[in-house]
Every structure is written in structure tokens, then in C-alpha cells.
C-alpha positions in Angstrom: 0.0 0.0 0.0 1.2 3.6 -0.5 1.0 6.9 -2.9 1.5 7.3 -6.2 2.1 10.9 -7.4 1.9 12.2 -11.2 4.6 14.8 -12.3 3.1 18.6 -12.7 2.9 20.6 -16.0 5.6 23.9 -16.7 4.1 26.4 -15.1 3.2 29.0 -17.7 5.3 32.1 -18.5 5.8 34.7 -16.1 3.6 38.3 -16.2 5.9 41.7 -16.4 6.2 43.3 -12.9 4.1 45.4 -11.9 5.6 49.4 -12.1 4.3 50.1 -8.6 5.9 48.1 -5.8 3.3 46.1 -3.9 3.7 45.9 0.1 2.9 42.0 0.9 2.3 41.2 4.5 4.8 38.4 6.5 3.4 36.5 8.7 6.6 35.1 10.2 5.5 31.3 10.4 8.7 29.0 11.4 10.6 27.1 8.9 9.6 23.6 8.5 10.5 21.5 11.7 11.0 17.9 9.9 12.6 18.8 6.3 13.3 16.0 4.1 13.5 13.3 7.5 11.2 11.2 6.3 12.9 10.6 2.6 15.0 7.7 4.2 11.8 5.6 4.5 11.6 5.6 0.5 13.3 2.7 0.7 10.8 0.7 3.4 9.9 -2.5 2.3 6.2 -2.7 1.4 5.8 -5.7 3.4 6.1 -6.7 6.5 8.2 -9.2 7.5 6.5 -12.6 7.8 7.2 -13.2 10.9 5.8 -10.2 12.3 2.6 -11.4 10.5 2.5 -15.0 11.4 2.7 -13.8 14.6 0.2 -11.2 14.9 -2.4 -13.6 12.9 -2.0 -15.9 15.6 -2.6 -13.2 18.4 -5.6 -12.3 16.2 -7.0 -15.8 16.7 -6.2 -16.2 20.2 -8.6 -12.4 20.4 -11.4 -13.8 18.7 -11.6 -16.5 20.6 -11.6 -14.2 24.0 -14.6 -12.0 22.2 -16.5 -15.1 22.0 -16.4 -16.2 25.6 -19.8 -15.7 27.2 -18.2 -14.7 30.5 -15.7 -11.7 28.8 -15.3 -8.3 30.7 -16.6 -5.8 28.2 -13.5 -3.8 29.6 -11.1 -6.3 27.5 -13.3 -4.4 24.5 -12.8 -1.1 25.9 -8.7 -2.0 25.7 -9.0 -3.4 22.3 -10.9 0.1 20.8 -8.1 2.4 23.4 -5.3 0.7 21.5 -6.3 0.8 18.3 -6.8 -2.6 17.4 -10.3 -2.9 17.2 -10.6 -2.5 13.6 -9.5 -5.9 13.6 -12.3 -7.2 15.4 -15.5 -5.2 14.0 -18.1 -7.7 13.8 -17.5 -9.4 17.0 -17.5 -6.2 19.3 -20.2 -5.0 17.7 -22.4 -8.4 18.2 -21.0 -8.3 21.7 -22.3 -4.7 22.5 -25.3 -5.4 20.9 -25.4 -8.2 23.5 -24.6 -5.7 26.0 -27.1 -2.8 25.0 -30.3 -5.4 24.8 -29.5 -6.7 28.4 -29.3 -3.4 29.8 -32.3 -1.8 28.4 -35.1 -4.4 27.0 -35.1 -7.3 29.1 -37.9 -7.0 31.7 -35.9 -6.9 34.7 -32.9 -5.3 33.2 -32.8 -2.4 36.4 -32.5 -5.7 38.5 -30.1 -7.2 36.5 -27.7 -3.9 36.6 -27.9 -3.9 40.0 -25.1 -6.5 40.3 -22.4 -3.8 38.6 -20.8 -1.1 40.0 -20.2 2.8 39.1 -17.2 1.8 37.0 -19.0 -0.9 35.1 -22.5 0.8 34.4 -20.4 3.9 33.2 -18.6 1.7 30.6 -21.4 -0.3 29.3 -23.2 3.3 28.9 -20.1 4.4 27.2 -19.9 1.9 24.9 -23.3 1.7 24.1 -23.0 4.8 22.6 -20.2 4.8 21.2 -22.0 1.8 19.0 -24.9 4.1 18.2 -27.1 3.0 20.9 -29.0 5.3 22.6 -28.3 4.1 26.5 -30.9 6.4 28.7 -29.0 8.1 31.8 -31.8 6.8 34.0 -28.5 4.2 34.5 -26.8 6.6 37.3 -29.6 7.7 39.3 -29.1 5.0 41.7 -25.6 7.1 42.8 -27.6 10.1 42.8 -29.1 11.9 46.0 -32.7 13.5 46.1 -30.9 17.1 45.0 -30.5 15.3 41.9 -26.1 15.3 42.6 -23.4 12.7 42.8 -23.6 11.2 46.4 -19.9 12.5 47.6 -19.2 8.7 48.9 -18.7 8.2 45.0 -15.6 9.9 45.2 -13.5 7.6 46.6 -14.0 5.3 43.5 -11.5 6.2 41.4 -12.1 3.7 38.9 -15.6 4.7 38.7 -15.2 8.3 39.0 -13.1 8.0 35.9 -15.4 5.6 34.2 -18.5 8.0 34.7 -16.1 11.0 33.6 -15.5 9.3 30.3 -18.5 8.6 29.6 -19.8 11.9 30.2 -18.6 12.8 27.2 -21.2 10.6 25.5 -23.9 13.2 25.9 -26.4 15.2 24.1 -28.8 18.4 25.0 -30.8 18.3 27.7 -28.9 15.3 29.5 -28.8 17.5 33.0 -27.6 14.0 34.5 -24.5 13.9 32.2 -23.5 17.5 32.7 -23.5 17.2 36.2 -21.3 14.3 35.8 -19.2 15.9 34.0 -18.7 18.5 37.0 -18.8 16.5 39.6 -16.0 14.2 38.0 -13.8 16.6 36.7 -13.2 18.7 39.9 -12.6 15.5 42.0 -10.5 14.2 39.8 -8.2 16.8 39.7 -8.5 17.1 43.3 -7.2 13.4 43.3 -4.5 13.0 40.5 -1.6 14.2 42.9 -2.2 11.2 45.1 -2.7 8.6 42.6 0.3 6.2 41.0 1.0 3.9 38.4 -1.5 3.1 35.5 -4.5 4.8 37.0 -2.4 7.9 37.3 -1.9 8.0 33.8 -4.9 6.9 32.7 -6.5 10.2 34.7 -4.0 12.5 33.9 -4.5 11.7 30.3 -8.6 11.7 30.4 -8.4 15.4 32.1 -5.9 16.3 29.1 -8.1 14.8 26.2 -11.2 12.9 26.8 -11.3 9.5 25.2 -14.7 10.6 23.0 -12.1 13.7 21.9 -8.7 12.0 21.3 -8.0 10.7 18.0 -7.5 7.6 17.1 -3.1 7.0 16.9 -2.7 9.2 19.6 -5.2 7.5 21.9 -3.1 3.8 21.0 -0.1 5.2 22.0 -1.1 6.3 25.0 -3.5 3.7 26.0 -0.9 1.5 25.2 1.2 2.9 27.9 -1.0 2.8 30.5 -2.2 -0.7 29.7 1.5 -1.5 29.7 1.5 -0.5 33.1 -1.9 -2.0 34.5 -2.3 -4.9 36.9 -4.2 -7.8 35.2 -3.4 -6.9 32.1 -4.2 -9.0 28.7 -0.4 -9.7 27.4 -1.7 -11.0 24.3 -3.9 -7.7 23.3 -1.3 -6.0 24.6 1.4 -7.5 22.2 -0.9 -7.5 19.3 -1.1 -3.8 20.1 2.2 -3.1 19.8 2.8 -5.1 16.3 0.2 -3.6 14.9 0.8 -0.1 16.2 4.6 -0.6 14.6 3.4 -1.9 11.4 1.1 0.7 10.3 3.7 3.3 11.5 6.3 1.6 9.1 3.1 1.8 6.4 2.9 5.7 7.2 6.4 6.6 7.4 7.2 5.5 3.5 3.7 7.3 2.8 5.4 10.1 4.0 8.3 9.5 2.3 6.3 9.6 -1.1 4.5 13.0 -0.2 7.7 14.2 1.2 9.3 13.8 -2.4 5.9 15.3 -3.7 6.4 18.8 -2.5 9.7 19.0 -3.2 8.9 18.2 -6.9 5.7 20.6 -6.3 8.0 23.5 -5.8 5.7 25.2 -3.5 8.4 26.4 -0.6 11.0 28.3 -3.9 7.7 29.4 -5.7 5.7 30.4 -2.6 8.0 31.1 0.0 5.6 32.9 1.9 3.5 29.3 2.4 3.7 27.3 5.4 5.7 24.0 4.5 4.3 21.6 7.0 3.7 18.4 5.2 4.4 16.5 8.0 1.8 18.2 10.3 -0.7 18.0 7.7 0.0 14.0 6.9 -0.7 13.5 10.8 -3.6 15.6 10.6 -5.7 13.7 7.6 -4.1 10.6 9.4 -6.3 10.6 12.1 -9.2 11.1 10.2 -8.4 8.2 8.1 -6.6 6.3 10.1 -7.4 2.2 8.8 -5.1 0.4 6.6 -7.3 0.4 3.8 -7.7 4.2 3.5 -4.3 4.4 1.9 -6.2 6.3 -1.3 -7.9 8.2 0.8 -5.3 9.7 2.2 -3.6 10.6 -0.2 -6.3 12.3 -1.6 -6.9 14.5 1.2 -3.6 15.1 2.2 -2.3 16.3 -1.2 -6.1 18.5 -0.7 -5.3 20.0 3.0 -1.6 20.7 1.5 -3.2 22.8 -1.0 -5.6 24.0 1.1 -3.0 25.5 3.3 -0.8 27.1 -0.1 -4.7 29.0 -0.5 -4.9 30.1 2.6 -1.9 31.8 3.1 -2.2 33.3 -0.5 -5.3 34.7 0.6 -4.6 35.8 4.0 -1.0 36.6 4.1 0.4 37.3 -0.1 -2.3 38.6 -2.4 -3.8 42.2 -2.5 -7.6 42.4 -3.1 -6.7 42.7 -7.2 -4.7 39.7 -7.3 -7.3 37.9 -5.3 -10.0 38.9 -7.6 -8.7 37.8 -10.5 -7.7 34.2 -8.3 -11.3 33.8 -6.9 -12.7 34.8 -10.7 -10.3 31.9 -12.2 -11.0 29.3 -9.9 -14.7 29.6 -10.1 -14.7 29.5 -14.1 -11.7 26.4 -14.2 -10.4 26.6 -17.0 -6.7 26.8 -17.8 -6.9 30.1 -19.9 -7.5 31.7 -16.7 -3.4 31.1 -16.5 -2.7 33.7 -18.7 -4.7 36.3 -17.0 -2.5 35.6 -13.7 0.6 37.5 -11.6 3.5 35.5 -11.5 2.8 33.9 -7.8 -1.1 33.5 -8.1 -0.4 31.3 -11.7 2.0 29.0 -9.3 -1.1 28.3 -6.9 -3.6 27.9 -9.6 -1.5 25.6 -10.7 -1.2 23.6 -8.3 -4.9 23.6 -7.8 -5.2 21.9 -11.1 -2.7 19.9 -10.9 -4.2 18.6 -7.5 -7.6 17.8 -9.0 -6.0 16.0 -11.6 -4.3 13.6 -9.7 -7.8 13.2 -8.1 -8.5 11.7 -11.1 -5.8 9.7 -11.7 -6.4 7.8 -9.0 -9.8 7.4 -9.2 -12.0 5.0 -11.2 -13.6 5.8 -14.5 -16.9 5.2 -12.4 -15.7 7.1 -9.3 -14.4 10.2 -11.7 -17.9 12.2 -11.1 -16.3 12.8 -7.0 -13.9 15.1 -8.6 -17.3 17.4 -9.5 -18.4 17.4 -5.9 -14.7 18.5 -4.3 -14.5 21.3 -7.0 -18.2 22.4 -6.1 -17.2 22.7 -2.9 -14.0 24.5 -3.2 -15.7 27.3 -4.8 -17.8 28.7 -1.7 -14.7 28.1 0.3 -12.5 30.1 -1.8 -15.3 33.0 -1.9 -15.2 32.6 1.9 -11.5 33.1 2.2 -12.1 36.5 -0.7 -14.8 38.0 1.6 -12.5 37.7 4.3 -9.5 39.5 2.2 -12.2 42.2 1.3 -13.4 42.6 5.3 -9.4 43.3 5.6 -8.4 46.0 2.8 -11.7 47.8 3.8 -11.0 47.6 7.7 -14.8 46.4 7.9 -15.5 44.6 12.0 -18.2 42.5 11.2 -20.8 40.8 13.8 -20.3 38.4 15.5 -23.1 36.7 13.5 -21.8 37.9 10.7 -18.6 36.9 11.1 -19.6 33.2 12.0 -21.3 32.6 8.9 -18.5 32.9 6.7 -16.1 31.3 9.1 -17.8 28.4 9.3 -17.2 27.8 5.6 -13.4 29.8 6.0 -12.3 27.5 8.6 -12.5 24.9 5.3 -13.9 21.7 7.3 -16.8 21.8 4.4 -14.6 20.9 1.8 -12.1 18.7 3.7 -14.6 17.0 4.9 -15.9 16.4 1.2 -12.5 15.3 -0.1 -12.0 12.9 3.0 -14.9 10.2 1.0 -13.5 11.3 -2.7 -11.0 8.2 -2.0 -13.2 6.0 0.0 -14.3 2.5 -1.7 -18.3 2.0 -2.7 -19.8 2.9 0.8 -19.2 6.3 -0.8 -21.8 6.3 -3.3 -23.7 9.7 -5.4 -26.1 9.7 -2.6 -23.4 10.6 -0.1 -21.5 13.0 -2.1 -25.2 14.9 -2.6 -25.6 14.9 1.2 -22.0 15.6 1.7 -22.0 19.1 -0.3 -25.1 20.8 1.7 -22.9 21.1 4.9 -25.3 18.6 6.9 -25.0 19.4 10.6 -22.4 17.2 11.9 -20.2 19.0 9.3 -21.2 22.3 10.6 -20.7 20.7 14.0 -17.3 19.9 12.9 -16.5 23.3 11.7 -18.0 24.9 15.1 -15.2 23.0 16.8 -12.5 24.2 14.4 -13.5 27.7 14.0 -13.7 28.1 17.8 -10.8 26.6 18.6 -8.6 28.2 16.5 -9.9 31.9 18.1 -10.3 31.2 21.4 -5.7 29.8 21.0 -4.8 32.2 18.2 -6.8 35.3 18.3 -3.6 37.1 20.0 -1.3 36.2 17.3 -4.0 36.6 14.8 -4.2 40.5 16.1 -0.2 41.1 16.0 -0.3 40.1 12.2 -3.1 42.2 11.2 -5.6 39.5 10.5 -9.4 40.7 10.3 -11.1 40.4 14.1 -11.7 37.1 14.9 -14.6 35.6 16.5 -13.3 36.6 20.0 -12.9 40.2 19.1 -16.7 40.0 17.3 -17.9 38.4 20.1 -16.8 41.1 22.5 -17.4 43.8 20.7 -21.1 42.3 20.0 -21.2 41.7 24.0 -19.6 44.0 25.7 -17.9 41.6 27.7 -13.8 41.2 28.2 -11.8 38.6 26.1 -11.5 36.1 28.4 -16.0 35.7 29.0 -15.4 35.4 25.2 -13.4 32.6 25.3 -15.8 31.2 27.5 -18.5 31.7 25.8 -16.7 30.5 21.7 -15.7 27.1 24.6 -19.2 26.9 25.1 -20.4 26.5 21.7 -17.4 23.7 21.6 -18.4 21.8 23.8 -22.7 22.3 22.3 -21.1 21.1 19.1 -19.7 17.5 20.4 -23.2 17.2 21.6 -24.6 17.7 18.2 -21.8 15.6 16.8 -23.0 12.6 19.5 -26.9 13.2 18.7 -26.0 13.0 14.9 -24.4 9.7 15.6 -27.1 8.3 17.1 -30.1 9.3 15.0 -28.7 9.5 11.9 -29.6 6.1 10.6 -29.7 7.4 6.8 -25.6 7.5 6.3 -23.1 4.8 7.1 -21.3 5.5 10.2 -18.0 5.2 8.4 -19.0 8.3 6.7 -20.2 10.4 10.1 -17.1 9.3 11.5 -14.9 11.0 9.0 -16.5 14.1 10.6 -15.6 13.1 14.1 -12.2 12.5 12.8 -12.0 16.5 12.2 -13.6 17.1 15.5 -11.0 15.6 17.5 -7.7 16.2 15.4 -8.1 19.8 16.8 -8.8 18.7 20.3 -5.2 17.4 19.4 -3.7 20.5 17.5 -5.5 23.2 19.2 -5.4 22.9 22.6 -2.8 25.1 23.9 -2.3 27.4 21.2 -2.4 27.1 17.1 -0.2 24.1 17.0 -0.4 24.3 13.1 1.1 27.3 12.5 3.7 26.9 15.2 4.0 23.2 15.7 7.3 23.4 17.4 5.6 21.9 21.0 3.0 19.7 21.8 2.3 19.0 17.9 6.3 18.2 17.1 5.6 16.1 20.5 2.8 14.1 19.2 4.1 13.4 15.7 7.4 12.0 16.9 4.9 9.6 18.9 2.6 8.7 16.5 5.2 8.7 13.2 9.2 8.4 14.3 9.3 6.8 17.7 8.3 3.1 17.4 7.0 1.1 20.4 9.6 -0.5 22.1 8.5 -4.7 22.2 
């Protein structure tokens, strides 16, 4: 499995220069961090070594036959899904949660039967539940509930549960008053407790009060959760070995996928023809990589990443090179697509159309002749995004503040979840179909969701930098000005909407029946990659801390067997 790339066209000839010098704003981004690192994977064997997967076959077997013991701890499932295994295991889990869900909620005397499990076990098999798309009622944790409707304080001293319910607070949707006091109860005793705990369960808090299970993604989540199982008594040594093969395999299988898209851009040109852009390749591979994180999404990734990559060359044409000419003509060219638009181009805006064209192309290329008709739908939706990123250019040359309203509108198409979103199923095999694409393009509301999450994020950690370079007011600075209220009750507020947005994103999961959930998912993917990125601060941009941190994890540091 891997890329395969097509070489680009000559660029066509240059334009004269223009007789008036033009002042182009620098953002200052940091060089590159990684460079040409992962080139010396080129030469990676595509296949494993057999006895790598002899070996892991067998631990397979020996898995299987734990998921079909009547008597298994559902937490051995919860392990497998931590550590990124359990795409290995699909139909079992899911026939055993199914198992799980019925007993808990149809059989007559199923609030009898729970009665038997404690806080840490009802939690999980709520948890789970949900995660499967069931929709487990709350009713669950009354029983550790006092008449004020809060969580009896003797709960505290379950760690193990108090964790447990924590996680699964994260399950929730509007109106779940139960699960938002949960979530508050949990939280502050947790972190009242972390100091004094040791060993696995130390970890395993420390890293739920970081990043929520329901908000990590997928390879950061199996390295970590491989850790702490590492570490925890009565743990399963063959899921935990399988783990660790399988987490090293697929890292070889990304690192020479790098490797290839490394080479890419530097055939692409983009850091000598647009040294103004971001080059951060790498940072953009581990972002699509946890939205498309299984073996056979290879295509798909490839897809999207060379997408995001161009993405990003757009973005900082609009927002940091072009003046409001330049990105007229630009915006003008792209929405007729057509290649005489070249020739009515500056120099630097021909490289980036381009590479827009050449980038669709390749979509092509790699599609089937039946499949072809995707590239219509990721061109569709490239258009309002582009327009999005123009009316932004426009708010800036004519100093216009908008609304906060205002002002979310457009960046909920800006932030260009939308479109990445789109091209994320242009690569996937037939569950993608014409039916999902026309869904797809009218920004459904997990997508906005999505966006929500991104746009939010992104002001509440950047806003400050955003200001320094001149940007056009972000959504804190329309908010307060909207409001009357200081920066940081803005923050609080833009967090807010973040954390309304996951519920949306967990209601869509488990009432929209109409879309394969390997399609929703893609969305959830997006969610949580900037639960990842944008935490602390725009770890994009500068991705010198805890992103540089998370890549070496997830693509250069292999797990130690």
C-alpha cells in the first residue's frame, strides 16, 4: 500500500512586474521542523516481514476467541478500541455490544439485572453503548444520585468509577442535565485526586483530564492507551502485544507514505515558488491521518492530504500574499476552471492555480472511471470556500468589523472543514456512493458541528497572534465587541459553543440512521484532530511543542516490544 504521485505541467510564463511596488504582508511562520526526515523511509519495504505477520495472525486468533467467551469483561473491549486494534475485530465487538445494549435496556428486569455492577462498570457499558450508536438512557446513574439530583460525595473515593462516569460523560447530548452534572462532579474530583494517585491509573487520569477518550484521536489514543495498559495490573499480554505489532506496522506503512509525499512537494515546488506558504507536510499527513486512520484508507489519504496541503498554499495566499486585485482575478479563475484563466494571472497567483489543477488532476488519476464524477463534488465545494477566504480579504483591505453573527457565517465555511470533509470520502471504496456526495456538499449538521469545533478553537488559542499580524477580528474580538464583555468571557462563551457542538456531533451519531457511520465518522475524525492541534495554542502554525511532540509519537518513535 502507498502513494503514487503524477509529475506537474511547466508552469506557464511569467507576467511583467508590476511598475508600482506592492507591500505584501509576512506572517513570520517558522521554517519547516521535519525537512526532508522522512525521505529515508523511501526505501521501506512494502511488506512486513513474515514473521511479524504469522505472529500477529495468531494473536488475532487467540482475540477472537476471548470476544466469544460468554463470561468476557466488556473492559477487555474497551482496551481493544483504546489501542487501536479494534478494527480488527468489527463484527465481534459490535455483536457483543449489541449483546450488551439489549441486556441493559429491553429485558424485563434489566434495572435488576444492573444492579449487580458497580459505578465503573455501568459507566462503561453506557459508554460503549453509545459509542455503538445505541442510545443508553442516563436513568443508568440515578441509583448514585441523592434526592438534590447530585453525585452522592461517597462516590468519590471510586476512582475507577469516578473515571469511568467521567469518560462517559462525554457521550452526551442536550438536555442530559444527568450527564452535565457528571461531567462537573468528575472533573473537579479528579483533579482534586490526580496528585495522590500512581501507576496506571495515574496515567490513565492524567490523560482523560488532558483529552477525553470521546475527543482523542484515534493514533494518539493507541499510544497512549498503550502505555498505561502496559502499566496496569491484570493486564491481557496477548492484546497488549498484538497492540504493539500492529501499532509498529502501520507506523512503518505511514512513514514510506510520507516519504512519497515528502518527495511530492519537493517536486511541487511550492516552498521556492511560494516562500511565503507554510511548509508543513508532515503536520498536515498526521492531521488527515487521524481522520483516516485504517489500513485500507491508503487512497484516501492521499487524496486528502495532497487537498489540505493545498488547502493550506490557499490560505496563506489569501490571508497573508495577495492584495484584493490579485485575489479577484484568483477567486474569478478558480470559479470558471479553465486553464486560460493562466494567462490572465501574476506570476505567484499562476504558481497556486496551478497547483490547484494539478491537484484535482491527480484526483483523477487515481480514481475510477466510475468514481471520476467525486472530482465534480470536491470542485463544487472548493468554490464557496475560496469566496469565503475572498470575503475575508475584502473585510481586511476595507477595515470592515463584522458581527459576531456575521462573522460566524463565513467562518464556518473559511475555517474549510466543508470541503475537507468532502474530499475525506472522494478516495473512500463503494460505501461512498452519489447519494453521499449529494448529502455531503449541503454542509449537513455534523459537518457544521465539525466546523463549530475548528473555527472556535482556533480563536479562542490564536486570536492574540492573529491581532499582532493584522488579520481581520476574529470571532473573540466580534464576540466582545457584540457583547460588551472582556476577552477572556469570550473565550468562555466561543468554549461553550465547543463543547454544544460534540453534543450535536453525538446526537447525529445516534439518530442518523440514513448515512453509514464510516461516513459520520470522518466528521468526528476533524472534531478531534483539533482537540489534538489546538489545545494550547495554534499548533499548526507553530508546531514546534506539543504537535512536534505528538508526531514524533505517533510517526518516528516506534514502540519498544
Amino acid at each position: 500500500m502507498g502513494f503514487s504521485f503524477v509529475t506537474n505541467a511547466a508552469i506557464a510564463a511569467h507576467m511583467p512586474p508590476s511598475k508600482q511596488e506592492i507591500i505584501r504582508r509576512d506572517a513570520k511562520f517558522h521554517p519547516t521542523i521535519w525537512g526532508d526526515h522522512f525521505i529515508q523511509y523511501l526505501d521501506t519495504p512494502i511488506d512486513p516481514p513474515q514473521k511479524v505477520v504469522e505472529r500477529m495472525e495468531e494473536l488475532k486468533k487467540q482475540v477472537r476467541a476471548m470476544l466469544r467467551d460468554t463470561n468476557l469483561d466488556i473492559s477487555l473491549i474497551d482496551w481493544i478500541q483504546r489501542t487501536g486494534i479494534a478494527y480488527h475485530f468489527e463484527e465481534q465487538i459490535a455483536e457483543t455490544l449489541k449483546h450488551v445494549y439489549e441486556a441493559s435496556t429491553l429485558t424485563t428486569d434489566s434495572s435488576k439485572y444492573l444492579e449487580h455492577f458497580d459505578l465503573r462498570h455501568i459507566a462503561l457499558r453506557f459508554r460503549l453503548s453509545r459509542q455503538q450508536g445505541y442510545h443508553a438512557s442516563t436513568d443508568v446513574f440515578k441509583r448514585f444520585m441523592d434526592e438534590g439530583d447530585k453525585f452522592k460525595q461517597s462516590i468519590a473515593n471510586d476512582i475507577e468509577g469516578m473515571l469511568s462516569l467521567y469518560e462517559a460523560s462525554f457521550m452526551s447530548v442536550k438536555g442530559e442535565a444527568i450527564l452535565d452534572e457528571a461531567l462537573a462532579f468528575t472533573g473537579k474530583n479528579l483533579e482534586a485526586t490526580l496528585p495522590n494517585l500512581t501507576g496506571s491509573l495515574a496515567q490513565q487520569v492524567e490523560c482523560a483530564l488532558e483529552i477525553p477518550l470521546r475527543r482523542c484521536t484515534d493514533l494518539v489514543k493507541a499510544r497512549r492507551s498503550i502505555s498505561c495498559y502496559e502499566n496496569k495490573n491484570g493486564r491481557n499480554e496477548v492484546v497488549l502485544e498484538l497492540a504493539k505489532l500492529d501499532f509498529n506496522l502501520l507506523q512503518a506503512v505511514h512513514q514510506r507514505e510520507l516519504a512519497l509525499l515528502t518527495s511530492w512537494w519537493n517536486e511541487l515546488g511550492a516552498s521556492t515558488n511560494l516562500p511565503f506558504t507554510r511548509n508543513r507536510v508532515v503536520e498536515l499527513y498526521f492531521w488527515v491521518l487521524e481522520v483516516l486512520s485504517k489500513p485500507e484508507h491508503a487512497r484516501a489519504r492521499e487524496i486528502m492530504v495532497k487537498s489540505i496541503i493545498m488547502a493550506s498554499i490557499l490560505d496563506d495566499v489569501y490571508d497573508v500574499y495577495g492584495t484584493l486585485e490579485e485575489l479577484q482575478l484568483f477567486t474569478s479563475a478558480l470559479e470558471r476552471w479553465d486553464l486560460q484563466a493562466l494567462e490572465q494571472l501574476p506570476n505567484t497567483i499562476k504558481t497556486a492555480y496551478s497547483i490547484v489543477l494539478r491537484v484535482f488532476k491527480e484526483y483523477e488519476d487515481l480514481l475510477k472511471p466510475h468514481e471520476v464524477y467525486r472530482v465534480g463534488f470536491a470542485r463544487k465545494a472548493l468554490i464557496p470556500y475560496m469566496n469565503a477566504y475572498f470575503l475575508e480579504a475584502k473585510w481586511f483591505y476595507s477595515h470592515h468589523h463584522p458581527s459576531f453573527e456575521e462573522y460566524m457565517d463565513n467562518a464556518l465555511v473559511s475555517c474549510g472543514y466543508p470541503f475537507l470533509f468532502l474530499v475525506s470520502l472522494v478516495g473512500l471504496d463503494e460505501i461512498a456512493t452519489k447519494d453521499v456526495f449529494e448529502w455531503a456538499i449541503k454542509r449537513p449538521n455534523i459537518v457544521v458541528a465539525a466546523s463549530m469545533i475548528c473555527r472556535n478553537r482556533d480563536d479562542i488559542v490564536g486570536h492574540k497572534e492573529e491581532q499582532e499580524r493584522g488579520d481581520v477580528p476574529s470571532g473573540v474580538e466580534c464576540y466582545t465587541k457584540d457583547h460588551g464583555c472582556t476577552e477572556e468571557e469570550a473565550c468562555m462563551a466561543l468554549q461553550a459553543m465547543v463543547d454544544d457542538a460534540w453534543k450535536d456531533i453525538n446526537c447525529e451519531l445516534l439518530h442518523d440512521t440514513s448515512m453509514p457511520k464510516a461516513i459520520l465518522m470522518r466528521a468526528v475524525g476533524l472534531a478531534r484532530i483539533i482537540s489534538i492541534l489546538y489545545q494550547y495554542r495554534d499548533g499548526y502554525s507553530d508546531s514546534t511543542h506539543e504537535t512536534k511532540a505528538h508526531v514524533t509519537q505517533v510517526l518516528v518513535q516506534p514502540i519498544p516490544l
